[in-house]
C-alpha positions in Angstrom: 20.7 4.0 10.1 20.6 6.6 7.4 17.4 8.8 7.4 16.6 7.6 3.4 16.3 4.0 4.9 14.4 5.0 7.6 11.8 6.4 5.2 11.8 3.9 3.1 11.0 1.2 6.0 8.3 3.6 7.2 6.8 3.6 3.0 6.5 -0.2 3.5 4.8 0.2 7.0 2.1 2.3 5.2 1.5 0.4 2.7 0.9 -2.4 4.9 -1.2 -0.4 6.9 -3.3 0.7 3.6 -3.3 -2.9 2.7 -5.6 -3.9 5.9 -8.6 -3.2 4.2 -8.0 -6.1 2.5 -8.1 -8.3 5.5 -10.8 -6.3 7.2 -12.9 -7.2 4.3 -12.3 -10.7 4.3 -12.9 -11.1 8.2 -16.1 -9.0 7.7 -17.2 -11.6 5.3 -16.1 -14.5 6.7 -17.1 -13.9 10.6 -20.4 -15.6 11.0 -23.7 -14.2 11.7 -23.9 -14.2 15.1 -20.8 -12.8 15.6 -21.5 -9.5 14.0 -24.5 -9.3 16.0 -22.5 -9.2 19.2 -19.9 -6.5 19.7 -17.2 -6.7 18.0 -13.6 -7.8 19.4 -10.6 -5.0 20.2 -9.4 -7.1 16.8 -11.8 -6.5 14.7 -12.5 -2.6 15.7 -8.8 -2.4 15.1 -8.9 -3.9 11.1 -12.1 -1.3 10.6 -10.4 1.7 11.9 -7.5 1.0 9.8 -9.8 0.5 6.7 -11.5 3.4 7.7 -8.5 5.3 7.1 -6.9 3.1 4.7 -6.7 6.2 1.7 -4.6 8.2 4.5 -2.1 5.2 4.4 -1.8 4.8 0.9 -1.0 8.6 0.1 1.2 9.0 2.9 2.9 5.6 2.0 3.2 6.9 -1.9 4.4 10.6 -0.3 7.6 8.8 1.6 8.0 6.1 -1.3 8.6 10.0 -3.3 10.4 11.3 -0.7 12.5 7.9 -0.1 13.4 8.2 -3.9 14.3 11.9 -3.6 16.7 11.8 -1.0 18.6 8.4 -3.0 18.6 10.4 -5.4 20.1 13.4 -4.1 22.9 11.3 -2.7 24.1 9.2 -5.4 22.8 11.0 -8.3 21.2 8.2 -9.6 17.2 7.1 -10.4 16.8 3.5 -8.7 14.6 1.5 -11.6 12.7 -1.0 -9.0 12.4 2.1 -7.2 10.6 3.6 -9.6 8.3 0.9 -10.9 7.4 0.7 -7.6 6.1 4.2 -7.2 4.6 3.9 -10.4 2.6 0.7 -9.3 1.0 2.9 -6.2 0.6 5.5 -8.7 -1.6 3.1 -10.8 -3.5 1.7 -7.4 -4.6 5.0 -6.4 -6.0 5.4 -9.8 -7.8 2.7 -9.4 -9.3 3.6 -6.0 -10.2 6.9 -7.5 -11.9 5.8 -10.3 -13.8 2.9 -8.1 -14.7 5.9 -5.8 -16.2 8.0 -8.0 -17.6 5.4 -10.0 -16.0 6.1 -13.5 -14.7 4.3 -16.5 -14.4 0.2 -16.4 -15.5 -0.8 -13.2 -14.7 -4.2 -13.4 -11.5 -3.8 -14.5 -10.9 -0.8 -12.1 -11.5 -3.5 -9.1 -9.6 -6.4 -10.5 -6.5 -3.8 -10.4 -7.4 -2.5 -7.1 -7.6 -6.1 -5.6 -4.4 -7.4 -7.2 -2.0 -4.7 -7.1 -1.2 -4.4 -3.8 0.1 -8.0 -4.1 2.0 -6.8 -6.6 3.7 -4.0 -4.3 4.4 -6.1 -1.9 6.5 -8.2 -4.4 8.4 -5.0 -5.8 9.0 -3.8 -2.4 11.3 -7.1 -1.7 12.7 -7.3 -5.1 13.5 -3.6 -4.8 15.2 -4.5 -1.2 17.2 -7.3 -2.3 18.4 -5.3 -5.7 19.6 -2.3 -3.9 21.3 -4.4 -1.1 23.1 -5.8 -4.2 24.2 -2.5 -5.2 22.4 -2.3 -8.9 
């Protein structure tokens, strides 16, 4: 397996791994009182340590997705579009989790991206899979 696929598979493993948050949150709110009382499960500890570290994912994932890119590029000489709106799309998510962070600008509409891009990613990711497969 060439290393630039390699990288690539490992992009989509972080972004999956930056995407936990997501479900941690929805468990959190979800588990019933009493259970949160008790200790947690292994499963559970799991979700919140990747949340805690969710940011670490998502940079590292958008660092291969750039080093993914640079290495097709170096070999074929070409930009790959999906490729690229993909990067872009993580581009725009961290934005959002910046500006959620530090509270600035539209906050509303700074959550609503953060909450519905990485859908969106994970969209791109298969549509950029099955377009370079085809050879576009």
């Amino acid at each position: 397996m060439p290393i630039e696929s390699i990288i690539g598979i490992l992009t989509i493993i972080f972004m999956l791994m930056a995407m936990t948050r997501k479900v941690a949150i929805l468990v959190a709110t979800k588990a019933p009182e009493q259970s949160r009382e008790k200790s947690p499960n292994v499963g559970f500890k799991i979700l919140i340590w990747f949340s805690k570290y969710h940011r670490l994912f998502a940079i590292t994932a958008l660092l291969l997705a750039l080093f993914h890119g640079a290495l097709i590029f170096a070999k074929t000489g070409s930009i790959s579009v999906s490729g690229s709106v993909l990067i872009g799309i993580l581009i725009i998510q961290g934005t959002s989790g910046y500006l959620l962070e530090k509270n600035l600008g539209n906050q509303k509409i700074a959550s609503l991206v953060h909450k519905i891009v990485p859908f969106i990613a994970v969209g791109l990711v298969i549509v950029h899979i099955i377009v370079n497969s085809l050879g576009y």
